[in-house]
N, CA and C atoms as an extended XYZ file, in Angstrom:
585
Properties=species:S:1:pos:R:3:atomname:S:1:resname:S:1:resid:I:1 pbc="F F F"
N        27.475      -71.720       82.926 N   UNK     1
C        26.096      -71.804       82.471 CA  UNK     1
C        25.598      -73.235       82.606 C   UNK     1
N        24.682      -73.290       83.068 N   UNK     2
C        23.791      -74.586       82.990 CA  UNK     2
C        22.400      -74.739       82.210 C   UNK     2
N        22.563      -75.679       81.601 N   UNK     3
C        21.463      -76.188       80.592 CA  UNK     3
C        19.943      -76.343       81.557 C   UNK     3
N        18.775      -75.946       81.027 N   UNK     4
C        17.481      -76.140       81.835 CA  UNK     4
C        17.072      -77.702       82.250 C   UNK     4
N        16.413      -78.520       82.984 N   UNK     5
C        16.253      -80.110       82.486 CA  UNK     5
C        15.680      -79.901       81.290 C   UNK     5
N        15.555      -81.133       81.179 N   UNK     6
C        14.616      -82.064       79.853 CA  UNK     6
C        13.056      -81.475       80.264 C   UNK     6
N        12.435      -80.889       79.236 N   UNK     7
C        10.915      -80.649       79.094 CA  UNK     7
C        11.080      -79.365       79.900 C   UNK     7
N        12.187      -78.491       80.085 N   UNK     8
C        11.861      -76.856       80.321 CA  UNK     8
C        12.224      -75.972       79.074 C   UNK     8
N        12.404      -74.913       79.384 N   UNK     9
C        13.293      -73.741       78.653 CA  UNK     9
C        14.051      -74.702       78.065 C   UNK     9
N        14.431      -74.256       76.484 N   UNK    10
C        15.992      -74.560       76.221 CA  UNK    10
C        17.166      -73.615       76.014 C   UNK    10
N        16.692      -72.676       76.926 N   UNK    11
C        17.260      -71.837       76.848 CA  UNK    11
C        18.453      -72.094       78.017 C   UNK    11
N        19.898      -71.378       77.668 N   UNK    12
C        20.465      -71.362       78.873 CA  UNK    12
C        20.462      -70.771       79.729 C   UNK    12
N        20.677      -71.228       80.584 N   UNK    13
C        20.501      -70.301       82.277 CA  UNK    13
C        21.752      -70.156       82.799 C   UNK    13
N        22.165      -68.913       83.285 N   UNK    14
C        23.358      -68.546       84.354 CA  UNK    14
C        23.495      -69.644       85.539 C   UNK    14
N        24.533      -69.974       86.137 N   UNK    15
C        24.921      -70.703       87.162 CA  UNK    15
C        24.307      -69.323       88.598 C   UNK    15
N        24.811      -68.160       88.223 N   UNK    16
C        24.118      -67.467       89.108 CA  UNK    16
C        22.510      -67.235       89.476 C   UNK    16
N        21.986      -67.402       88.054 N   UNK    17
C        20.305      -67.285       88.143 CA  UNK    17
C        19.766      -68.646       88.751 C   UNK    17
N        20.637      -69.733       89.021 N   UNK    18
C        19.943      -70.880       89.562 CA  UNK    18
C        20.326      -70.713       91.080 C   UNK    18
N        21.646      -70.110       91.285 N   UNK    19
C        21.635      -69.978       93.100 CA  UNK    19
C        20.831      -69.055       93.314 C   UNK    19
N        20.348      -68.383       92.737 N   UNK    20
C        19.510      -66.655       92.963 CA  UNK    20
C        18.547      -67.775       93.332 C   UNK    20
N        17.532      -68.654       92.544 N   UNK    21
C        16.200      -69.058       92.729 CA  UNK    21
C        16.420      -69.673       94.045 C   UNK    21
N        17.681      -70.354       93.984 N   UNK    22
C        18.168      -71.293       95.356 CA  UNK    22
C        17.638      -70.763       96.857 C   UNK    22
N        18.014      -69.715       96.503 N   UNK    23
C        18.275      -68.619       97.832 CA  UNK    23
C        20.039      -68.323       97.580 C   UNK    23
N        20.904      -68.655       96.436 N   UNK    24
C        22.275      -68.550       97.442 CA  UNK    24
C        23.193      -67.348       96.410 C   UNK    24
N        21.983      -65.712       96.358 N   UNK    25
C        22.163      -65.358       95.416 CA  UNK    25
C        23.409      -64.444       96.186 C   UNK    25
N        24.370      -64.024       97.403 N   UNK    26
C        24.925      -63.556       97.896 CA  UNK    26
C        26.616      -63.830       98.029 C   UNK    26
N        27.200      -62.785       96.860 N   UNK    27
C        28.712      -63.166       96.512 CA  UNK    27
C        29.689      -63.824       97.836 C   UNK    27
N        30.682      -64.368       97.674 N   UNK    28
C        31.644      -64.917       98.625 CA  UNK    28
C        32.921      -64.347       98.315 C   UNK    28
N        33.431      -63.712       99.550 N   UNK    29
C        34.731      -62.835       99.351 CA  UNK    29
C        35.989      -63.938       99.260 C   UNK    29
N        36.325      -63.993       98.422 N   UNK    30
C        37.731      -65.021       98.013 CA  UNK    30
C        39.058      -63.737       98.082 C   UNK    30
N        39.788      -64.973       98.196 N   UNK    31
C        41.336      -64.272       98.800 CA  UNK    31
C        42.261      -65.009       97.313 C   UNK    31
N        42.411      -64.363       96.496 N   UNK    32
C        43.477      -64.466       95.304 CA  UNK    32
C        42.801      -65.908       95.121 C   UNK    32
N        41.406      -65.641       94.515 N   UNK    33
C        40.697      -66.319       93.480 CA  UNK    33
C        40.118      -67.617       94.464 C   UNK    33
N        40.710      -67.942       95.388 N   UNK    34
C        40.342      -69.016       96.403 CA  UNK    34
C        39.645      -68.418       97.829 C   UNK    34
N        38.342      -69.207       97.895 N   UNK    35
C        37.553      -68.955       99.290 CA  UNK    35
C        38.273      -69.497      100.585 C   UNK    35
N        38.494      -68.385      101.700 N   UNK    36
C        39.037      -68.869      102.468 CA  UNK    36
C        38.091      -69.064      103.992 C   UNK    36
N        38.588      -69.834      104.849 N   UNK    37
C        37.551      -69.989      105.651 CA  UNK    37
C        36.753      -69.402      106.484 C   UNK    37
N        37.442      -68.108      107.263 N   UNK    38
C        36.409      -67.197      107.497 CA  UNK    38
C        35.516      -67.097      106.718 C   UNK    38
N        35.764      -66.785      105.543 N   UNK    39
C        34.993      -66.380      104.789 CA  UNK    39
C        33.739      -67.008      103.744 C   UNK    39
N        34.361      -68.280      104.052 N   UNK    40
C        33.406      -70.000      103.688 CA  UNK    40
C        32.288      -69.556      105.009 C   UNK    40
N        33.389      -69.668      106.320 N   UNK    41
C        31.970      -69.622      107.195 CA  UNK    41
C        31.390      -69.012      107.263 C   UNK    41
N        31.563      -67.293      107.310 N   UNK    42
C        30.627      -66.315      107.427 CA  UNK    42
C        29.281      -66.430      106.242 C   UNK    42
N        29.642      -67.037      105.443 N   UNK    43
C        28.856      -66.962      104.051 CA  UNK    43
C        27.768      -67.986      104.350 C   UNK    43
N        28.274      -69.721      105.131 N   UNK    44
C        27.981      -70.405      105.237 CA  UNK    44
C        26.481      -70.384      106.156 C   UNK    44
N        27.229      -69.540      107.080 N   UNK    45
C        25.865      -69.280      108.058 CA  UNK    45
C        25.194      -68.357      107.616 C   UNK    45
N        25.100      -67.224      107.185 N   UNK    46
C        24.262      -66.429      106.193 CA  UNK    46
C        23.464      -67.420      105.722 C   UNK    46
N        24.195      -67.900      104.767 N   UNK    47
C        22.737      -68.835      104.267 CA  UNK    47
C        21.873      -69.641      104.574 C   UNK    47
N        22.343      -70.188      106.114 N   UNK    48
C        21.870      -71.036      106.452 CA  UNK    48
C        20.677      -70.377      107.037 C   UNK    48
N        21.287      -69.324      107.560 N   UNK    49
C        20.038      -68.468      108.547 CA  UNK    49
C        18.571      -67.643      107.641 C   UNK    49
N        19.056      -67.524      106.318 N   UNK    50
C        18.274      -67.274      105.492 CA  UNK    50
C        16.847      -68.685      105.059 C   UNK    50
N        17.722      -69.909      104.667 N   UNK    51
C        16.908      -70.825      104.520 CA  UNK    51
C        16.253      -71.982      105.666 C   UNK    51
N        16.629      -71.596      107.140 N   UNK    52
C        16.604      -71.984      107.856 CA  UNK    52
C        15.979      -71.167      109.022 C   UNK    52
N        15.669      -69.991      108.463 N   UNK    53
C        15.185      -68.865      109.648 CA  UNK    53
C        14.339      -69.492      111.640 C   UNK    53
N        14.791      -69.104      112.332 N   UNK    54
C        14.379      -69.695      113.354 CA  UNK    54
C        15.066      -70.826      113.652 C   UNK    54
N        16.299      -70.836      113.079 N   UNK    55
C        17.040      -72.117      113.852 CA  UNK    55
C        18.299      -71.683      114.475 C   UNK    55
N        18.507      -72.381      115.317 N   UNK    56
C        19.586      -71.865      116.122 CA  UNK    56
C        20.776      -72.533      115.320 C   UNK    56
N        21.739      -71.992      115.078 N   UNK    57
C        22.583      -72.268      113.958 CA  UNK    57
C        24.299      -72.617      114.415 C   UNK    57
N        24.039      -71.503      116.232 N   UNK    58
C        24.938      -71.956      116.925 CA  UNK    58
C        26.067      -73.380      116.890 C   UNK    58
N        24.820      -74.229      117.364 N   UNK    59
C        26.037      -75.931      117.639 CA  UNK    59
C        26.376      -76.241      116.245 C   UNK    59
N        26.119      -76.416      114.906 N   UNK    60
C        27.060      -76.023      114.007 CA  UNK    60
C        28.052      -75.480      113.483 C   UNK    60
N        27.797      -74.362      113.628 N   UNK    61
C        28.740      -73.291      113.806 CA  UNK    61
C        30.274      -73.562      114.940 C   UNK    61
N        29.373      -74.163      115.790 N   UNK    62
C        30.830      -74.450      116.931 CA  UNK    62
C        31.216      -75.586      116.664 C   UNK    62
N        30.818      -76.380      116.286 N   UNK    63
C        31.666      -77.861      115.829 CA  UNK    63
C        32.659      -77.655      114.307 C   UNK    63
N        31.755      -76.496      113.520 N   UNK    64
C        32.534      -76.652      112.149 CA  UNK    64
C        34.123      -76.123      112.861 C   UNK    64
N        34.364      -75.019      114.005 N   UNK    65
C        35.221      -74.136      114.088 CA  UNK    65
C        35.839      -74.985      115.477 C   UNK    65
N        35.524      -76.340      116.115 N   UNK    66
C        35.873      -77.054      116.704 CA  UNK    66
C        36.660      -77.775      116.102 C   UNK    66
N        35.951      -78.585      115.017 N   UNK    67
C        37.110      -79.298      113.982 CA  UNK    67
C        38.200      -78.841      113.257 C   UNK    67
N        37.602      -77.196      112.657 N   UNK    68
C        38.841      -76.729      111.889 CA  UNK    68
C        39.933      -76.298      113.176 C   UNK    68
N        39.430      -76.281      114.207 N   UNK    69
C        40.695      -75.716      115.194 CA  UNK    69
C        41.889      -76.710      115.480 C   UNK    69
N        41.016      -78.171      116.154 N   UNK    70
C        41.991      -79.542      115.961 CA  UNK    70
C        43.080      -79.851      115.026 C   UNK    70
N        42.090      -79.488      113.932 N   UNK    71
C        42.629      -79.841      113.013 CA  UNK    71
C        43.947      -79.285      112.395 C   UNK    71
N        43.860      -77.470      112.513 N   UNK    72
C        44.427      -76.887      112.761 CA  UNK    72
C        46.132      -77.566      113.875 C   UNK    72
N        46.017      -77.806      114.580 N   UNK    73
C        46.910      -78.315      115.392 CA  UNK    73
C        47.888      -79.482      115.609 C   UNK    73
N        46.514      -80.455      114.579 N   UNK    74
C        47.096      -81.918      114.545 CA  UNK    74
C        47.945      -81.414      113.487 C   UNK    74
N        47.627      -80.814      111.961 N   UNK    75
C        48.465      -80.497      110.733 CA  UNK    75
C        49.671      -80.083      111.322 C   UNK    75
N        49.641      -79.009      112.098 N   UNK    76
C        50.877      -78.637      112.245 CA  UNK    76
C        51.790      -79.364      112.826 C   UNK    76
N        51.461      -80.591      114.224 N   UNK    77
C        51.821      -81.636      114.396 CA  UNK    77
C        52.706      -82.972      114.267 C   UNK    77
N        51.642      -82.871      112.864 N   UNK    78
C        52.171      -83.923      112.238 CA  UNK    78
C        53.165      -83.592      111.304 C   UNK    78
N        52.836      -82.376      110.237 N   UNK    79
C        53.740      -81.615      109.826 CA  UNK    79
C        55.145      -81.482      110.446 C   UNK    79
N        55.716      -80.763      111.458 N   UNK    80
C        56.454      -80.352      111.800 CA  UNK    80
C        57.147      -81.414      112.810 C   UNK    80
N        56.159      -82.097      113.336 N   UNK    81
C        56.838      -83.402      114.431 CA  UNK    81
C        56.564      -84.729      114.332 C   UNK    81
N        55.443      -85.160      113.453 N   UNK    82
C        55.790      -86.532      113.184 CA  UNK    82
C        56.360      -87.547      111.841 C   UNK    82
N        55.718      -86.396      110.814 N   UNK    83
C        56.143      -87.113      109.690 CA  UNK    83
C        57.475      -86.729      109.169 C   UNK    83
N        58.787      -86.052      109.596 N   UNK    84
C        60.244      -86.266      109.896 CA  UNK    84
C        59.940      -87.499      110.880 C   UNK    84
N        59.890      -87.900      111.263 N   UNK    85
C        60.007      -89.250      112.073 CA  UNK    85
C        59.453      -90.291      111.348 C   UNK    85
N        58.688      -90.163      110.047 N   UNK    86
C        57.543      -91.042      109.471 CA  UNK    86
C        56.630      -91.892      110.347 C   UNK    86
N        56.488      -90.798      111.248 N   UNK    87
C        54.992      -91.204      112.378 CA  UNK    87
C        53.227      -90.303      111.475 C   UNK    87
N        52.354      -90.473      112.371 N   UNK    88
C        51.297      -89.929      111.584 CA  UNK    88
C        50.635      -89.499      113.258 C   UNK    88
N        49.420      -88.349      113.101 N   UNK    89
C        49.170      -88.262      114.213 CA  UNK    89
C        48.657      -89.392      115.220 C   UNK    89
N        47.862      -90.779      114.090 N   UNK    90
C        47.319      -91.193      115.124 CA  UNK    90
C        48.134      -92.762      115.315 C   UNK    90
N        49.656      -92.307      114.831 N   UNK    91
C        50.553      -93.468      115.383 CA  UNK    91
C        51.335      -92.606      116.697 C   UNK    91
N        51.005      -91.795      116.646 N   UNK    92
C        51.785      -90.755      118.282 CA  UNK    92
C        50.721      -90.808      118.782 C   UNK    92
N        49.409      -90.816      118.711 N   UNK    93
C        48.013      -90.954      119.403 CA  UNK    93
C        48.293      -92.370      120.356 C   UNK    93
N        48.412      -93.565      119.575 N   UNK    94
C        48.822      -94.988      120.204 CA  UNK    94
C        50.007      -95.262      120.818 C   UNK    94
N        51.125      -94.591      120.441 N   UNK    95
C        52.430      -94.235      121.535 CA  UNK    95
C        52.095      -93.961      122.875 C   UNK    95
N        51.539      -92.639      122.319 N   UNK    96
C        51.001      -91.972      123.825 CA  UNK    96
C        50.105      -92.686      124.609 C   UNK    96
N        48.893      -93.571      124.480 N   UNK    97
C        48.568      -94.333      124.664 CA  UNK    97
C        49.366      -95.088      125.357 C   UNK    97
N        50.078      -95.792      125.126 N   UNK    98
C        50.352      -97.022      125.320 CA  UNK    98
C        51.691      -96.573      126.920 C   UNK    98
N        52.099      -95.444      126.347 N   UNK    99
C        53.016      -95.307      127.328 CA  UNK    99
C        52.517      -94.869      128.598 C   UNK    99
N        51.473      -93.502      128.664 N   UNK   100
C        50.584      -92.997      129.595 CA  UNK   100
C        49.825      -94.090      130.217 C   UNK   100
N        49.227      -95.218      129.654 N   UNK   101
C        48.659      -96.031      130.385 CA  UNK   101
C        48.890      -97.609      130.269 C   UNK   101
N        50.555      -97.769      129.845 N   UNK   102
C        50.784      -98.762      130.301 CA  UNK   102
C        49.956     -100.310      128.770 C   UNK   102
N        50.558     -101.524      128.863 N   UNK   103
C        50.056     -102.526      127.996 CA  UNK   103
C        48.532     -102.288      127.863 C   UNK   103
N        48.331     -102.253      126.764 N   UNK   104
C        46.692     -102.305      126.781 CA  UNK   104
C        46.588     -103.193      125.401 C   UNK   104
N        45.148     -103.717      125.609 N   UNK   105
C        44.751     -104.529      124.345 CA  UNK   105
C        44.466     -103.441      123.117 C   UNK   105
N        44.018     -103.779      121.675 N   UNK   106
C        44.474     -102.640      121.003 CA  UNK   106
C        42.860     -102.123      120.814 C   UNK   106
N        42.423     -102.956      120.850 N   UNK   107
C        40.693     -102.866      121.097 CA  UNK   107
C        40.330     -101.491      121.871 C   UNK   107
N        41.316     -101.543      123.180 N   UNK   108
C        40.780     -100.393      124.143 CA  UNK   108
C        41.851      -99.044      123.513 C   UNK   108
N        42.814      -99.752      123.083 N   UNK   109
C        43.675      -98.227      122.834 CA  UNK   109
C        43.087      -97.695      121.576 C   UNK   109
N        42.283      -98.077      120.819 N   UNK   110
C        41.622      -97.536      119.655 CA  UNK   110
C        40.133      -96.735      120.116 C   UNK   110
N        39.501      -97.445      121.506 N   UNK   111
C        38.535      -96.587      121.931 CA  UNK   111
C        39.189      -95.346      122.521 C   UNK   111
N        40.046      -95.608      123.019 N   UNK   112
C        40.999      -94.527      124.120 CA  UNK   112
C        41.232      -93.348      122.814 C   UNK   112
N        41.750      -93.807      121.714 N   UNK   113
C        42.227      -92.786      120.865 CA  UNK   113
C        41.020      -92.085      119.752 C   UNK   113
N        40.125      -92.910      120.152 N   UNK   114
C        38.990      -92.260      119.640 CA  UNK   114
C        39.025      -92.831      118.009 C   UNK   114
N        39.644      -93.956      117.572 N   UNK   115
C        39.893      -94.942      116.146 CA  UNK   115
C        38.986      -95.800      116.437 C   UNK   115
N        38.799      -96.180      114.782 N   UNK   116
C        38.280      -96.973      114.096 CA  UNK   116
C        38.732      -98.134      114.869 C   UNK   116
N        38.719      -99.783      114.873 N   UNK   117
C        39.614     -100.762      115.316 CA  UNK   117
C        40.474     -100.913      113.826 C   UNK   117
N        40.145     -100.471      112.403 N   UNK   118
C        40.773     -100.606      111.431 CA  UNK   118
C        42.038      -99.864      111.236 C   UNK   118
N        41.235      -98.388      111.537 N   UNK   119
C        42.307      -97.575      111.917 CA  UNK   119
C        43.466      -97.942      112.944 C   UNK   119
N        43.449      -98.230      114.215 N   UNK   120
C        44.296      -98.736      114.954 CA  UNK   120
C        45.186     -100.051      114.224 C   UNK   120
N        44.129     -100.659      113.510 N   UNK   121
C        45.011     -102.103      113.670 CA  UNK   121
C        46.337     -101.886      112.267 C   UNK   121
N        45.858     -100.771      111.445 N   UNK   122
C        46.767     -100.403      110.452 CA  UNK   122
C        47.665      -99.538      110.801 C   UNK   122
N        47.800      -99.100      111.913 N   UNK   123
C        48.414      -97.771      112.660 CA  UNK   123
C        49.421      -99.108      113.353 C   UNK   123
N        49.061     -100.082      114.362 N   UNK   124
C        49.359     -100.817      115.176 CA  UNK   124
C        50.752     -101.376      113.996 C   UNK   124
N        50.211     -102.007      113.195 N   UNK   125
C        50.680     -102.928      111.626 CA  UNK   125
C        52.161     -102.428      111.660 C   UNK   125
N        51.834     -100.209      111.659 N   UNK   126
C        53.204      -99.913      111.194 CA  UNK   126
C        54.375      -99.739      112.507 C   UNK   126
N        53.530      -99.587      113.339 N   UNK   127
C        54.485      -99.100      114.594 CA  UNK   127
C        54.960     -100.359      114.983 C   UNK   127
N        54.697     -101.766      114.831 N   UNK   128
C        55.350     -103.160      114.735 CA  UNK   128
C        56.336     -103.121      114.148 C   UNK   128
N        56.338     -102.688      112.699 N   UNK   129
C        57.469     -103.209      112.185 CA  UNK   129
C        58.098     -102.287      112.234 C   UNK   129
N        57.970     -101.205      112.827 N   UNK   130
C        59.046      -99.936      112.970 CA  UNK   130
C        59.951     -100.067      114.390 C   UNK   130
N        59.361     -101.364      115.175 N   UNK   131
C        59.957     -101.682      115.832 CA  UNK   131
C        59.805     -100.687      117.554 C   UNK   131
N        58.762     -100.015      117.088 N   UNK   132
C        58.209      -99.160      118.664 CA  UNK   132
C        57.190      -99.673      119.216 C   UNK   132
N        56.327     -100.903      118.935 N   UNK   133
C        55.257     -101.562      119.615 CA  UNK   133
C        55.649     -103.020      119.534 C   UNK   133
N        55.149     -103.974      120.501 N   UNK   134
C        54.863     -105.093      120.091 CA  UNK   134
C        54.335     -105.690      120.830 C   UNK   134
N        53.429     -107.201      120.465 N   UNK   135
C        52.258     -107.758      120.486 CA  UNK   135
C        52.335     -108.737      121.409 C   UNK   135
N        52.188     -108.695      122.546 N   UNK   136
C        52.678     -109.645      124.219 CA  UNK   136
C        50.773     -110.796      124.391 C   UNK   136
N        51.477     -112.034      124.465 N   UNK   137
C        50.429     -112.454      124.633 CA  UNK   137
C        49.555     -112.249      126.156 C   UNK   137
N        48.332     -112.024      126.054 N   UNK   138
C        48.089     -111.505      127.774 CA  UNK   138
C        47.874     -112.266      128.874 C   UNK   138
N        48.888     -112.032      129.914 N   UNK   139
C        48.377     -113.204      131.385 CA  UNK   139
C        47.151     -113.603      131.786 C   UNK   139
N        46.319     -112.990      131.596 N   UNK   140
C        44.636     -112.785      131.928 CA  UNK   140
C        44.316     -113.818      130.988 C   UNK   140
N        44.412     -113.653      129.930 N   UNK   141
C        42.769     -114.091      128.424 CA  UNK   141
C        44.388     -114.628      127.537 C   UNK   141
N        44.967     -115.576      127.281 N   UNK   142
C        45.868     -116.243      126.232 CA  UNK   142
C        45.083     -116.019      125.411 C   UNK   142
N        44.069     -115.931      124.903 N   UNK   143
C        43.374     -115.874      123.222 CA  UNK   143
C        43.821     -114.354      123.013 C   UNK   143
N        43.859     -113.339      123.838 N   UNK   144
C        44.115     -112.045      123.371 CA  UNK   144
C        45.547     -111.669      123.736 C   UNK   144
N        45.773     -110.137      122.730 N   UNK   145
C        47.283     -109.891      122.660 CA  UNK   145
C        47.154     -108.601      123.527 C   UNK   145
N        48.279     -107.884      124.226 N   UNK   146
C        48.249     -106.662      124.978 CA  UNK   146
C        49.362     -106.039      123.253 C   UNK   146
N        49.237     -104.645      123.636 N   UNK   147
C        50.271     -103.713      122.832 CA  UNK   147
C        51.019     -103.689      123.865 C   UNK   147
N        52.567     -103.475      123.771 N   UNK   148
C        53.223     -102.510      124.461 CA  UNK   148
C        55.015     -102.139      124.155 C   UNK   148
N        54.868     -101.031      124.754 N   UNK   149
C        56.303     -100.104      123.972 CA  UNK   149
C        57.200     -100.544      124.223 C   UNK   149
N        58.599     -100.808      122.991 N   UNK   150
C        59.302     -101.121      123.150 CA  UNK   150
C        60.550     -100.094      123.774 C   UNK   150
N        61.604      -99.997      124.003 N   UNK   151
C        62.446      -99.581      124.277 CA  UNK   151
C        62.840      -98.299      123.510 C   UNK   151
N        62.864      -98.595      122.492 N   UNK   152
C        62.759      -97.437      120.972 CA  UNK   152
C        61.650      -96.809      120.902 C   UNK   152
N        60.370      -97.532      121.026 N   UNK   153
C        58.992      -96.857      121.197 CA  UNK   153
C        59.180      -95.904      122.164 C   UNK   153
N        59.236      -96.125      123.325 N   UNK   154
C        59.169      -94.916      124.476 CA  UNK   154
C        60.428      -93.975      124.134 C   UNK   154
N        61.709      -94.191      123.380 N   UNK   155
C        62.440      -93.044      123.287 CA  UNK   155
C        61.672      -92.201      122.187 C   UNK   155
N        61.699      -92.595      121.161 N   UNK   156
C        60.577      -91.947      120.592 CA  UNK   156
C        59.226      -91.351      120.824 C   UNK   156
N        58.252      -91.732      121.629 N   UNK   157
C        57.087      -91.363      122.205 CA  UNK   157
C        57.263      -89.934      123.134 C   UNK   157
N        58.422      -90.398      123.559 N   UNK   158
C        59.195      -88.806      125.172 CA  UNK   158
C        59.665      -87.742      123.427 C   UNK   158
N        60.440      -88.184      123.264 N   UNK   159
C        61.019      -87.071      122.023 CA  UNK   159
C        59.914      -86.260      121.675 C   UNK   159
N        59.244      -86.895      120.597 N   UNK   160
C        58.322      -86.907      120.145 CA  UNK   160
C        57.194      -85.506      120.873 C   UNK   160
N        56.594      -86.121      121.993 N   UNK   161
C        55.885      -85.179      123.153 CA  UNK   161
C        56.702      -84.039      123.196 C   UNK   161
N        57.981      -83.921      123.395 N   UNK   162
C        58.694      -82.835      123.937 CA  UNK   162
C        59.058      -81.670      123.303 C   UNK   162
N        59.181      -82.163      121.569 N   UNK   163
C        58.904      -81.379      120.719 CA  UNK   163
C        57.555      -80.757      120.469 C   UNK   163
N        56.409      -81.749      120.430 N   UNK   164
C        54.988      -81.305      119.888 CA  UNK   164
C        54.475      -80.264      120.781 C   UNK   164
N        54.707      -80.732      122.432 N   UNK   165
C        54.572      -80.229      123.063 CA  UNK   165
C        55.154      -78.357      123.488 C   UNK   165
N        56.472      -78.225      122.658 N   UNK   166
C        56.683      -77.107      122.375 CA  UNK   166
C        56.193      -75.958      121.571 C   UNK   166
N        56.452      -77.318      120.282 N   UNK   167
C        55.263      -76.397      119.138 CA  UNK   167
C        53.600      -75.884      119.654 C   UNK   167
N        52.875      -76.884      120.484 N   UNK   168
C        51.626      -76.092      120.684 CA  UNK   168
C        51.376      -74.929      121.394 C   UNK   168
N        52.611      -75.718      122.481 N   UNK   169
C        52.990      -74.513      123.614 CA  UNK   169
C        52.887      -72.853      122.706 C   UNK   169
N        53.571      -72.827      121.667 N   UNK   170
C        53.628      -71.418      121.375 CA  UNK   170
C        52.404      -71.392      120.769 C   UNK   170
N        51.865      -71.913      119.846 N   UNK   171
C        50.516      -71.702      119.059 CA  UNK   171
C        49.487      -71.107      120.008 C   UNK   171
N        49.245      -72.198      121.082 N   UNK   172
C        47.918      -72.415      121.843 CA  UNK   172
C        48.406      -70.493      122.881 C   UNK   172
N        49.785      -70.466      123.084 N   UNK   173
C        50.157      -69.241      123.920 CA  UNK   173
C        49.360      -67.640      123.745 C   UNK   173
N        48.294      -68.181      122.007 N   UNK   174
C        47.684      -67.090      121.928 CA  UNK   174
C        46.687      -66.737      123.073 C   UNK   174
N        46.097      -67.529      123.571 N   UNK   175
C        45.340      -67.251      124.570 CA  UNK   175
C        45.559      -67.524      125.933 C   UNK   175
N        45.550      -66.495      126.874 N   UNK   176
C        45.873      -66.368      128.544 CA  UNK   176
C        46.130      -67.803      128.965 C   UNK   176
N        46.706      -68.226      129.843 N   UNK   177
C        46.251      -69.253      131.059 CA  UNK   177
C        45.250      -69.404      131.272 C   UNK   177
N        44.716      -68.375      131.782 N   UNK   178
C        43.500      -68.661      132.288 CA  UNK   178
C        41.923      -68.992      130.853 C   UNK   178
N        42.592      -68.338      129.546 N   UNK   179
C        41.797      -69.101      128.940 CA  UNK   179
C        41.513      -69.868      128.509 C   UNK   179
N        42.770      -70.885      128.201 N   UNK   180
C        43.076      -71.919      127.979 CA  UNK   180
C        42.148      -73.275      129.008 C   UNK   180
N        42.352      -72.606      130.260 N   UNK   181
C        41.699      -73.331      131.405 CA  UNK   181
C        40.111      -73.182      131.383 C   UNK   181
N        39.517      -72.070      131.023 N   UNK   182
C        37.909      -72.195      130.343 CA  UNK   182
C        37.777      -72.872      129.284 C   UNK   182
N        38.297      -72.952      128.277 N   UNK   183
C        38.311      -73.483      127.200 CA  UNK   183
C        38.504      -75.006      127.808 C   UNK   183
N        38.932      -75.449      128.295 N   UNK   184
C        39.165      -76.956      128.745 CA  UNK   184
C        38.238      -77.340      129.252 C   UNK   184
N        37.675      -76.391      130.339 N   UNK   185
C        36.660      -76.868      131.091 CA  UNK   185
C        35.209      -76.787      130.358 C   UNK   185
N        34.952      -75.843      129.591 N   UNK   186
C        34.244      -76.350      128.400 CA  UNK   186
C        33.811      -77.285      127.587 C   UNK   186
N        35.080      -77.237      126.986 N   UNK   187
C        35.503      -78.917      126.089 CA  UNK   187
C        35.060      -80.028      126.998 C   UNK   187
N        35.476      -79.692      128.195 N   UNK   188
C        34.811      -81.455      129.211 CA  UNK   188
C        33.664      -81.006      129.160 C   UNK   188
N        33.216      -80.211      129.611 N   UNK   189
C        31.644      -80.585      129.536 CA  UNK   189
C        30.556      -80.837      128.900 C   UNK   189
N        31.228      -80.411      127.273 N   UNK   190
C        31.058      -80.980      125.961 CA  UNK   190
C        31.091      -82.246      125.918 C   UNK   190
N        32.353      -83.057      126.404 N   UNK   191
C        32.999      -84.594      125.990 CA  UNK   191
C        31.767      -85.596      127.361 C   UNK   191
N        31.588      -84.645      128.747 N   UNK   192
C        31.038      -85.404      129.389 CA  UNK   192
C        29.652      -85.500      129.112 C   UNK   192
N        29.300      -84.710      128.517 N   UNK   193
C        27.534      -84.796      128.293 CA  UNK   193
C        27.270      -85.616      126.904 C   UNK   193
N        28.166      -86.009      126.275 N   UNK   194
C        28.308      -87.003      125.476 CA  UNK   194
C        27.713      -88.345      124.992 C   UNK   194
N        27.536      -88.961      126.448 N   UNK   195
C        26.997      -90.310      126.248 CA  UNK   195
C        28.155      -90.759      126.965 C   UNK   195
């Protein structure tokens, strides 16, 4: 129950009679007392399409179920393949990095990985003293440092891949070859129209 403001009714009002006025008078099917996400979303866009009528509701809709999918993947990821290693996804993000393309400054491997430079440089911090990166002054520019993998870094980085790479293998196996390969080509044309 919620109290009316100051200078209305003092009467109390239902938490339901205020989403009713809202528009958001339409129950949400919960799974053992907790809303689950189908069911967040289906609800989600309902309402939206109600208070929003005439909007295309689509590119929302595909980014919310873009992120939960990633996300989806990185958890399991990190879960199952990096943090037994006490890696995080986006210290195997800068591995991979670094090994796929070789010394890079950390500046670019944080654009490359799609980080913060904070993010990287606290990611960078741990994979130093874990003894899988380190900080080479660069032939080019002496004021700047390159990253690059140490010996332990790249055994770890190959491991690492070979496992994750298994685990998605079966996840992602829900869908054909060939859909996997629309779905990609999609996604680029998403990432290239970008900016």
């Amino acid at each position: 129950m919620e109290r009316c403001p100051p200078g209305a009714s003092s009467t109390l009002v239902s938490t339901q009679d205020v989403h009713r006025r809202q528009g958001r008078g339409r129950e949400v099917r919960d799974v053992d007392g907790e809303l689950d996400f189908p069911s967040f979303r289906e609800h989600s866009m309902a309402e939206l399409s109600e208070e929003f009528q005439g909007t295309d509701l689509r590119p929302t809709d595909l980014v919310i179920m873009l992120n939960r999918t990633a996300g989806i993947g990185m958890r399991m990821a990190e879960g199952r393949v990096h943090r037994p290693r006490r890696l995080s996804w986006n210290a195997f993000k800068v591995l991979y990095i670094l090994w796929m393309a070789g010394d890079r400054e950390q500046h670019r491997v944080s654009a490359l990985g799609g980080m913060s430079r904070a993010t990287a440089s606290a990611v960078v911090k741990t994979l130093v003293r874990s003894g899988y990166v380190v900080q080479v002054p660069s032939e080019v520019d002496k004021r700047t440092h390159l990253l690059a993998l140490t010996e332990k870094g790249q055994e770890v980085v190959r491991e690492v891949f070979v496992e994750q790479n298994d685990l998605l293998t079966d996840w992602s196996n829900r869908l054909t070859h060939t859909e996997q390969d629309i779905l990609k080509m999609l996604l680029t044309k998403l990432m290239d129209s970008s900016g």
